[in-house]
VOBA-1610 file (N, C-alpha, C; in pm, whole numbers, padded with zeros to 5 digits, always signed):
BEGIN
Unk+08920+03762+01397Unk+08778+03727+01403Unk+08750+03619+01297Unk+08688+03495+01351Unk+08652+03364+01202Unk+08523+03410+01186Unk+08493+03320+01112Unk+08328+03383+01028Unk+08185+03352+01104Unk+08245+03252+01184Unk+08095+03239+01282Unk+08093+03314+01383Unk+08170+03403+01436Unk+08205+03561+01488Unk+08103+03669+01398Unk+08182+03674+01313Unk+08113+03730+01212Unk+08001+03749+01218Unk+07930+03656+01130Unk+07783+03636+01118Unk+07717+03650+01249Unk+07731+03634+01331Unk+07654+03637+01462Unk+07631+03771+01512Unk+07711+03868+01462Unk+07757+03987+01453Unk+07704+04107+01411Unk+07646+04033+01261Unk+07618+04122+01180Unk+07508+04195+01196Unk+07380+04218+01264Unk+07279+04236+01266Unk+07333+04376+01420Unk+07411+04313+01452Unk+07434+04469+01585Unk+07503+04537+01521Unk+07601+04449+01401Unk+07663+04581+01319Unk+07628+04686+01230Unk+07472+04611+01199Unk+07447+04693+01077Unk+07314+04782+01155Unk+07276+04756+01299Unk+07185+04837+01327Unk+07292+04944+01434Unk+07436+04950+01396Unk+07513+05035+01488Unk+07524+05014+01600Unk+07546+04891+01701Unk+07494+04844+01805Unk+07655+04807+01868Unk+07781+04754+01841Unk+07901+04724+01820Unk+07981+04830+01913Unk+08066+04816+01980Unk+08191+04877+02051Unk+08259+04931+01918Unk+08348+05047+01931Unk+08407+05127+01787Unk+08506+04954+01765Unk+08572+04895+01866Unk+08702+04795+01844Unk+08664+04672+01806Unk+08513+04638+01794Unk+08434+04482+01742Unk+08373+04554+01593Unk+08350+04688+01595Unk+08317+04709+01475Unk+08413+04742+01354Unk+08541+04764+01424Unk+08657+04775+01333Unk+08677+04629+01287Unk+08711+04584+01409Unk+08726+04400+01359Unk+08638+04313+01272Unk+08509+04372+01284Unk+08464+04287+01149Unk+08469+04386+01044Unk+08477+04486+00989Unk+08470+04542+00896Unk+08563+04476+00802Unk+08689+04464+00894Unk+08820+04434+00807Unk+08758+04266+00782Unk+08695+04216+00880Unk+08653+04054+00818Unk+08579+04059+00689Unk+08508+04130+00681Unk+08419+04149+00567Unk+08467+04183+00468Unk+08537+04267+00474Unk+08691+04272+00322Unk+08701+04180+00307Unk+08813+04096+00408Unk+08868+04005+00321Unk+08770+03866+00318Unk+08692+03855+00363Unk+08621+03707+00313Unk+08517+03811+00258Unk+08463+03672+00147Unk+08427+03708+00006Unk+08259+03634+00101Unk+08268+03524+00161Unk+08135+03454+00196Unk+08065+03540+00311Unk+08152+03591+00387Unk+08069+03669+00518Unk+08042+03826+00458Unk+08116+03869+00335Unk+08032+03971+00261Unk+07903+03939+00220Unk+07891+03843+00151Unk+07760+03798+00095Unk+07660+03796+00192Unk+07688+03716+00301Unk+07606+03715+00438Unk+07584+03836+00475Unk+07664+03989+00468Unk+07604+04096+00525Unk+07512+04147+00390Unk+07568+04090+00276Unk+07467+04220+00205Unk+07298+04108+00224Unk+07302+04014+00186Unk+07168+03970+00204Unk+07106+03990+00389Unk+07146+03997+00431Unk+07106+04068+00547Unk+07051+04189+00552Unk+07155+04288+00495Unk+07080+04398+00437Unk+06929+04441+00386Unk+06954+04358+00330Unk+06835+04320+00191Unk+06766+04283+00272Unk+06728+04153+00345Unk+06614+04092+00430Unk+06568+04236+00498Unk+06634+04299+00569Unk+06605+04403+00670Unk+06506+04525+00591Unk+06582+04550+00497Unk+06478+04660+00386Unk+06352+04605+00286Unk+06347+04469+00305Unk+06216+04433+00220Unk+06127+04439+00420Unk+06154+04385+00492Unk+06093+04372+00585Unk+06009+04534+00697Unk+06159+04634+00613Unk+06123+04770+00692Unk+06048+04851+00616Unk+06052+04812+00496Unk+06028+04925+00378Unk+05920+04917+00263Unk+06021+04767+00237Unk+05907+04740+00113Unk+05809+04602+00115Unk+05765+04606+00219Unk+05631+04517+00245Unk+05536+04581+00234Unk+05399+04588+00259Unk+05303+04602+00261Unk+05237+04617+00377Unk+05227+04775+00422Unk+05178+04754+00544Unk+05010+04748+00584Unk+04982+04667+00648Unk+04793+04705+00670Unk+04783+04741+00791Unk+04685+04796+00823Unk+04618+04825+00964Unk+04614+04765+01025Unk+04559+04744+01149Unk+04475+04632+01221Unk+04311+04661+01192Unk+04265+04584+01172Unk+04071+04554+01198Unk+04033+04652+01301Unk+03924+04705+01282Unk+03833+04761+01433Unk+03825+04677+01505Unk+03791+04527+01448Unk+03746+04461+01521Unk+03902+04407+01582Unk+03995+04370+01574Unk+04063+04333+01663Unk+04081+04433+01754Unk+04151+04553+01722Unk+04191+04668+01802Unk+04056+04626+01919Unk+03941+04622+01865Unk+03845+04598+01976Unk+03874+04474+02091Unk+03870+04364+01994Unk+03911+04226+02079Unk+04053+04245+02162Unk+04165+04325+02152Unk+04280+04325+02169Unk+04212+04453+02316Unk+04159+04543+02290Unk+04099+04645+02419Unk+04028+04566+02511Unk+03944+04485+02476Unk+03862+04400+02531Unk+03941+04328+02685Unk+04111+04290+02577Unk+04153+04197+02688Unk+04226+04259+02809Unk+04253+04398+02785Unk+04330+04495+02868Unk+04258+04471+03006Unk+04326+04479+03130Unk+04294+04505+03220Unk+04205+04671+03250Unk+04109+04687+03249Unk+04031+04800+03263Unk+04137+04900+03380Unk+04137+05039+03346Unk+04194+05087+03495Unk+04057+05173+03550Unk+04127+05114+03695Unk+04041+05215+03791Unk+04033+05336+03825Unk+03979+05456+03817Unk+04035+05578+03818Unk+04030+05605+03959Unk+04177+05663+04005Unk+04164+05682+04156Unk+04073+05832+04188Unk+03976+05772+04287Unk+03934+05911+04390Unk+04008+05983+04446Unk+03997+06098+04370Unk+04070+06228+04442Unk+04002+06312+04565Unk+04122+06263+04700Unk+04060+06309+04818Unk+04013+06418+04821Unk+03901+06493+04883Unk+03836+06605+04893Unk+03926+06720+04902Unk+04017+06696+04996Unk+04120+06836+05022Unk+04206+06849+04920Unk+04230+06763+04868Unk+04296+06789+04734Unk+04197+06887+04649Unk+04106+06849+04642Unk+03968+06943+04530Unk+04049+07065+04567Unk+04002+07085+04687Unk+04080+07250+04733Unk+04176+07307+04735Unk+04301+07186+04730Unk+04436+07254+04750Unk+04442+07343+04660Unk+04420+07319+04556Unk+04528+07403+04435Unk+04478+07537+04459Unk+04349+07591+04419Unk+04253+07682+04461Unk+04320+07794+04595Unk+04364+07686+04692Unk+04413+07737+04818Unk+04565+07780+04844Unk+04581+07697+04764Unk+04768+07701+04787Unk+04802+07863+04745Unk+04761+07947+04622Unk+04803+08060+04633Unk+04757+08160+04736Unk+04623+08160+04783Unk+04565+08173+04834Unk+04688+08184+05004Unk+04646+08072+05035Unk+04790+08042+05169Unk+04920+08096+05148Unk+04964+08097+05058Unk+05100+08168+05019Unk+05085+08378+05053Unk+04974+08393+04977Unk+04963+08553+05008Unk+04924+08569+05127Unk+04863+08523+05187Unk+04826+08483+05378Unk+04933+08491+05423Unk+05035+08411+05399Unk+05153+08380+05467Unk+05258+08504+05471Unk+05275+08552+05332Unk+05352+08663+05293Unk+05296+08778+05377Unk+05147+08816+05399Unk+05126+08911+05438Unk+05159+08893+05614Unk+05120+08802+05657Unk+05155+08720+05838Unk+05300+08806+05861Unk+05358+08759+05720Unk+05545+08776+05785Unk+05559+08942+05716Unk+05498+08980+05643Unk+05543+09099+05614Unk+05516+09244+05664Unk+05369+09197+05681Unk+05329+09332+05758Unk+05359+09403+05852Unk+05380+09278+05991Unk+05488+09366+06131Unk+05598+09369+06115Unk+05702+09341+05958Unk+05810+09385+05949Unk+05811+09495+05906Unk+05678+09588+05800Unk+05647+09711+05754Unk+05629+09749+05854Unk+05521+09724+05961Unk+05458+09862+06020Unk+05613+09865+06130Unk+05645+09782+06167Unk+05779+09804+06267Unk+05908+09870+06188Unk+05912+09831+06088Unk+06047+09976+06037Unk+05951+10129+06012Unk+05825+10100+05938Unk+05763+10206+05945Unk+05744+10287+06122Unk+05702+10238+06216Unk+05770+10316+06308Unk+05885+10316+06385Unk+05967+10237+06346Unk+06097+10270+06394Unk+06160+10384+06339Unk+06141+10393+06156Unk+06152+10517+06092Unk+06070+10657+06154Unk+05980+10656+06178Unk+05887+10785+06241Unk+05955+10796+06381Unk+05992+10703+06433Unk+06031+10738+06617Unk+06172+10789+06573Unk+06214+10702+06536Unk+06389+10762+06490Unk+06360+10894+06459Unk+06335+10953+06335Unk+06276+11107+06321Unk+06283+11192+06393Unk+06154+11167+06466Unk+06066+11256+06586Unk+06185+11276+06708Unk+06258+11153+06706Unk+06371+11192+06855Unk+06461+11255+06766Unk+06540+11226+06650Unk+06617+11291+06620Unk+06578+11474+06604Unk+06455+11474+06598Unk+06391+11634+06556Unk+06440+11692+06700Unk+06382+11619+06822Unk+06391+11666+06935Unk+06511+11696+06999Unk+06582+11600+06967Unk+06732+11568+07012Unk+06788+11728+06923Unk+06790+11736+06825Unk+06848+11861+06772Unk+06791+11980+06741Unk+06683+12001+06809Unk+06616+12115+06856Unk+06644+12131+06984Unk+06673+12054+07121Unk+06723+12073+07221Unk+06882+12123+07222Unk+06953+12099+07112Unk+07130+12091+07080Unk+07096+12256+07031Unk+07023+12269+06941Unk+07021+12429+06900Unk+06993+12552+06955Unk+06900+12501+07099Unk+06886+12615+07174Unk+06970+12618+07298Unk+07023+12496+07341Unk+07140+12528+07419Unk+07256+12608+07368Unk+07269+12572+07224Unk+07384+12640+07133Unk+07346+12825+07136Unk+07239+12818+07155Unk+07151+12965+07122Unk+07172+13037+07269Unk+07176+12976+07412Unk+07185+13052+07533Unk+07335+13064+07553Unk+07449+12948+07488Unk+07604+12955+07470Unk+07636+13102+07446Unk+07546+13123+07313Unk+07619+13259+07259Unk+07583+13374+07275Unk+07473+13337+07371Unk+07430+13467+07380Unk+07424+13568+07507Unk+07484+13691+07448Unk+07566+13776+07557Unk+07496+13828+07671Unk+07350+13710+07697Unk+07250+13762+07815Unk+07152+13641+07837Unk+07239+13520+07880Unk+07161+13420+07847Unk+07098+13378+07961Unk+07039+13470+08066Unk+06933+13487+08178Unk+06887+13609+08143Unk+06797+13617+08199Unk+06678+13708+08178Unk+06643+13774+08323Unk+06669+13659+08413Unk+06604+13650+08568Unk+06700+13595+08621Unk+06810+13708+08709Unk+06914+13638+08807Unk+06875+13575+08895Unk+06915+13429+08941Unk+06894+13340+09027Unk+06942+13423+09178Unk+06802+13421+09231Unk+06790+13462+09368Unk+06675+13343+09435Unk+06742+13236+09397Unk+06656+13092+09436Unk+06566+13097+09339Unk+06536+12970+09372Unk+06434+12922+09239Unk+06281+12959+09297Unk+06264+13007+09372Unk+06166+13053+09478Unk+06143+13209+09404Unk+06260+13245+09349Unk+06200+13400+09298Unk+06204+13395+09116Unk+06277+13279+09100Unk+06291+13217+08900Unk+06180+13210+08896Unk+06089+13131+08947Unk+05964+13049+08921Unk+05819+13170+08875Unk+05834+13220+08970Unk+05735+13363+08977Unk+05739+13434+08837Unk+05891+13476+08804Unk+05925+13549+08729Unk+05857+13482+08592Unk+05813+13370+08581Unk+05755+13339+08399Unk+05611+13379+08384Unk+05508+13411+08525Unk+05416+13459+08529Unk+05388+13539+08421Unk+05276+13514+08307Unk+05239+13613+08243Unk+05313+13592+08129Unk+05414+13522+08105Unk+05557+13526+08048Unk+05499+13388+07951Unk+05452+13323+07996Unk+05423+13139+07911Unk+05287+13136+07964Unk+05242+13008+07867Unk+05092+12961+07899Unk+05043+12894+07966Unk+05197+12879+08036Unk+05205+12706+08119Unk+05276+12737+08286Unk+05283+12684+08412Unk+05351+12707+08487Unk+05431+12591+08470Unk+05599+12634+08454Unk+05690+12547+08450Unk+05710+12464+08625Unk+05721+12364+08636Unk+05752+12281+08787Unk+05863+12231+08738Unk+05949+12316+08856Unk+06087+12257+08889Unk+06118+12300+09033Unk+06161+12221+09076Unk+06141+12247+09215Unk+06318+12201+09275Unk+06407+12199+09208Unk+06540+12167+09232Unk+06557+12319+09214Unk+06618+12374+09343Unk+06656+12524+09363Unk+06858+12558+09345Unk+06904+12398+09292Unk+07024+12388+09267Unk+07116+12398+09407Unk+07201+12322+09354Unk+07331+12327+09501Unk+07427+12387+09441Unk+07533+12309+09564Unk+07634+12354+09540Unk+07780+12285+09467Unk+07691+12156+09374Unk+07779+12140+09292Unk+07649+12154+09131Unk+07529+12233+09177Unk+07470+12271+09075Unk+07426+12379+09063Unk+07472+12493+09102Unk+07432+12603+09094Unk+07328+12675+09016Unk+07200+12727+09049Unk+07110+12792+08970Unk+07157+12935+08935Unk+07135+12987+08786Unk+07197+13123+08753Unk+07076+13181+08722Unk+06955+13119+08671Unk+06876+13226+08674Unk+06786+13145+08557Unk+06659+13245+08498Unk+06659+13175+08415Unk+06569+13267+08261Unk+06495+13200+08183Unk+06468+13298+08058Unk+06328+13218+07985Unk+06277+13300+07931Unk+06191+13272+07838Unk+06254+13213+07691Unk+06218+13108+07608Unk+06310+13071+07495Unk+06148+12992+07392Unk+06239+12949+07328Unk+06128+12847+07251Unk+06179+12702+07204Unk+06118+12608+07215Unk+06170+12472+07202Unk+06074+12434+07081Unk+06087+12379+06982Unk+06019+12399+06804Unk+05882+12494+06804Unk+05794+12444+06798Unk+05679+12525+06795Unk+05651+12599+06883Unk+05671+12596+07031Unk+05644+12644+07171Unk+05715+12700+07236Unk+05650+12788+07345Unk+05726+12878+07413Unk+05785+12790+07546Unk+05917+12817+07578Unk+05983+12732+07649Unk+06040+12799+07799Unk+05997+12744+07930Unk+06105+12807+08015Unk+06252+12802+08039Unk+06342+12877+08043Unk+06475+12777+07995Unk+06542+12836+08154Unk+06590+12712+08216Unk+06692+12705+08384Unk+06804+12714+08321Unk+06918+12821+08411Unk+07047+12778+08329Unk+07086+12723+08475Unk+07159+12621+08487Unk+07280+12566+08562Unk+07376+12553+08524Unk+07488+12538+08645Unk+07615+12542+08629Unk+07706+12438+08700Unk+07796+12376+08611Unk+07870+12269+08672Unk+08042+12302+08636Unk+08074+12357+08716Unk+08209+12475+08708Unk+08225+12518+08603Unk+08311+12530+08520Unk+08260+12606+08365Unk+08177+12544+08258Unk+08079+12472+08305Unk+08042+12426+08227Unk+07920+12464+08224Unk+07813+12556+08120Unk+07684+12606+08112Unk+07586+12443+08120Unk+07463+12464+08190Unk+07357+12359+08161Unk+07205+12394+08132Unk+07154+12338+08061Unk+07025+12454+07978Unk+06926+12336+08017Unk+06821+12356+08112Unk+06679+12267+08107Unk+06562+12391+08047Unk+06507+12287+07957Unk+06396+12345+07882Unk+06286+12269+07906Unk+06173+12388+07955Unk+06071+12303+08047Unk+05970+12368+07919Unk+05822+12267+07869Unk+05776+12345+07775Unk+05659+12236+07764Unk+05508+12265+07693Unk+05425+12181+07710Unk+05459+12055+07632Unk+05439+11948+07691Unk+05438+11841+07567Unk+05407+11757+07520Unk+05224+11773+07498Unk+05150+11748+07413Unk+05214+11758+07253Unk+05160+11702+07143Unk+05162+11698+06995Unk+05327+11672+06964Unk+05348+11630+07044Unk+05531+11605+07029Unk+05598+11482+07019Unk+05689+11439+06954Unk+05699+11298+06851Unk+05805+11238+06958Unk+05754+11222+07125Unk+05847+11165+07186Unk+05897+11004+07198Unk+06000+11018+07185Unk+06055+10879+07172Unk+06043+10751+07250Unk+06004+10664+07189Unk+05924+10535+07257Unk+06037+10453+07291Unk+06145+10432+07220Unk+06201+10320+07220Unk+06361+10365+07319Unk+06470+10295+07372Unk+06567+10342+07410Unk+06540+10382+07518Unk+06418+10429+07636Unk+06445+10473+07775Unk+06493+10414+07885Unk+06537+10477+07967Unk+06595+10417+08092Unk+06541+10499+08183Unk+06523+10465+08299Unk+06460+10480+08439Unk+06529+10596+08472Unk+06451+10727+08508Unk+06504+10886+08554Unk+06423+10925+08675Unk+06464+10841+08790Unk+06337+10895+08887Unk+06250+10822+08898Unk+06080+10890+08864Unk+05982+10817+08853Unk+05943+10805+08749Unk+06034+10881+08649Unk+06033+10918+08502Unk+06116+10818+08397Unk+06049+10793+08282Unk+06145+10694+08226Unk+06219+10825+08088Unk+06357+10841+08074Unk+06393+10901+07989Unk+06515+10899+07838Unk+06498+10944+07779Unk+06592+10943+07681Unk+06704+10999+07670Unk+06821+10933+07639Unk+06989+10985+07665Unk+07069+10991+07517Unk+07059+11129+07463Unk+07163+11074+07348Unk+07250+11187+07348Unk+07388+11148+07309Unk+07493+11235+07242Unk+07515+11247+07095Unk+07512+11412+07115Unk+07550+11420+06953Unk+07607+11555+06935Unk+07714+11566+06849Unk+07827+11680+06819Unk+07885+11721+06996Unk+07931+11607+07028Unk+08015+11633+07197Unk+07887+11674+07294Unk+07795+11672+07234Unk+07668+11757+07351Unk+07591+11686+07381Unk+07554+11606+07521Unk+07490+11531+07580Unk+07332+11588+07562Unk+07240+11493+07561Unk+07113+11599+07553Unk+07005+11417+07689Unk+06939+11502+07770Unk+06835+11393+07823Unk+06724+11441+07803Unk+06617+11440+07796Unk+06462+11393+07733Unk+06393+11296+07817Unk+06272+11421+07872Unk+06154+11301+07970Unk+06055+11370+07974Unk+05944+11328+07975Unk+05832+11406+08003Unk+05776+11376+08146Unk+05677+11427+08199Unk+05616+11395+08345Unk+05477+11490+08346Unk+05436+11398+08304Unk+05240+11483+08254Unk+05219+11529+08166Unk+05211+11698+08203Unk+05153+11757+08089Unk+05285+11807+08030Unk+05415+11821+08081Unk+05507+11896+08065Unk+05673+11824+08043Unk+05725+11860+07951Unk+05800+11795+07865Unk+05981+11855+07892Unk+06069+11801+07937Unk+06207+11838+07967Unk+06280+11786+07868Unk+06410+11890+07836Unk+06515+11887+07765Unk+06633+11943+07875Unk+06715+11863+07880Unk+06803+11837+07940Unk+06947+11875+07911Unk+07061+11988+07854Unk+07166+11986+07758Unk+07259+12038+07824Unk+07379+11978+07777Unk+07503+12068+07796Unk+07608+11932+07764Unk+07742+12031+07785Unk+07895+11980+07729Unk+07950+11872+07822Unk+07896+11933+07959Unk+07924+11853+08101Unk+07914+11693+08058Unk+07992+11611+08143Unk+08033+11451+08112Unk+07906+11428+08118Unk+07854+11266+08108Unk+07748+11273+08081Unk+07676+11203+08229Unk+07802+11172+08289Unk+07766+11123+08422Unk+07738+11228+08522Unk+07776+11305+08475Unk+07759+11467+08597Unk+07608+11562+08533Unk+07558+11505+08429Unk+07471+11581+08373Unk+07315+11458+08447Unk+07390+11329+08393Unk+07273+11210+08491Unk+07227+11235+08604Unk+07348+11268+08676Unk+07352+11338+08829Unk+07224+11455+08848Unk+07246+11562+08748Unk+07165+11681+08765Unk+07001+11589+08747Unk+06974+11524+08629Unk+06855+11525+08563Unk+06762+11423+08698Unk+06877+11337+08771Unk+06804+11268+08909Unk+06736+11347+08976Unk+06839+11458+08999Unk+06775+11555+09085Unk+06664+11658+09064Unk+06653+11674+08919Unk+06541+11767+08896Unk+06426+11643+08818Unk+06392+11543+08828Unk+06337+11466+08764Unk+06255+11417+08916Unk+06346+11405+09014Unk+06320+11365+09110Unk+06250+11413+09210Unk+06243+11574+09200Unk+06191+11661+09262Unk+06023+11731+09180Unk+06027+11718+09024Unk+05936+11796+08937Unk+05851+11732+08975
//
């Protein structure tokens, strides 16, 4: 680096302004010449009487005034009307919005939760009293001598006249049938038979009862409910005032079979 390098230099060097490899290079210039030292320290010096130790004054009111005077004035922009409102609104619209999307996602699990329930209550209150005529060592009451002499027999017996009017064949045999109870209520209970296989319809009022909305399929003129649970088929339909449970072990296609026929006939 020669000295008119240097000097030209000095003022980015001494305000730190220099690449690390231009500021190495003059440093070492400044060692060894004795004249471009002199040139940085009075540089120095100029810079600290000029930053430091001068005399500083104000400006005048009156210029600061004359100097405002010459500014271009600004215009303050009009803020459109709907703006006035946004802000005001925007939370406002946000809890609107939240509630739009949230509510029929509450009240719809909220009754999907209550229907789920109510069928599951039903579904395994129908599984427990079929389980209940399984074991028990007299599970007619009234030997089937047609359903023409079953029917008579609940007279006096329930509060309700059970209608069933499928007198069973001969790949459904009627055995007879019994007085039972299905949760709160007194129940008529049909037993049928599909070769060893017991079949329990529970006929019973069914009003105040948490029947299941969702999941039916077409039973007749009846729309009904089909679920399996612990190997035991169970169908579920109502038709007026009066409410069917449907159960047994039988496949579930041979039990469909039966519920056509007594769904079809009630």
């Amino acid at each position: 680096m020669n000295c008119e390098d240097a000097r030209s230099q000095l003022l980015q060097y001494q305000q730190g302004r220099l690449e690390l490899d231009a500021a190495d290079a003059l440093r070492a210039h400044l060692a060894a010449c004795a004249t471009c030292g002199h040139e940085d320290a009075a540089e120095r010096m100029v810079t600290e009487l000029l930053e430091h130790r001068l005399p500083q004054h104000p400006a005048s009111l009156a210029l600061k005034r004359r100097l405002a005077a010459g500014w271009p004035a600004s215009v303050p922009q009009r803020v459109p009307w709907w703006r006035q409102w946004a802000r005001p609104l925007v939370p406002a619209l946000a809890v609107a919005t939240v509630l739009l999307v949230a509510l029929p996602v509450v009240y719809y699990q909220r009754t999907t939760v209550r229907d789920t329930n109510g069928t599951s209550r039903m579904v395994g209150e129908a599984i427990s009293d079929y389980l209940r005529v399984l074991s028990s060592q007299h599970p007619v009451e009234i030997q089937s001598g047609g359903i023409h002499q079953v029917k008579p027999w609940f007279e006096g017996r329930l509060d309700f006249a059970p209608v069933v009017s499928f007198a069973g064949d001969q790949d459904f045999p009627l055995e007879g049938g019994a007085v039972g109870y299905f949760l709160d209520r007194k129940a008529a209970v049909f037993v049928y038979r599909r070769r060893l296989h017991v079949i329990s319809l529970f006929v019973f009022r069914a009003d105040g009862l948490p029947w299941p909305t969702q999941g039916l399929t077409p039973l007749g003129r009846v729309r009904a409910y089909t679920e399996v649970a612990r190997g035991i088929n169970t169908i579920l339909w109502r038709d007026g005032d009066l409410g069917y449970a449907l159960v047994s072990d039988v496949d579930s296609s041979e039990l469909h079979a039966l519920a056509s026929k007594l769904a079809g006939n009630t």
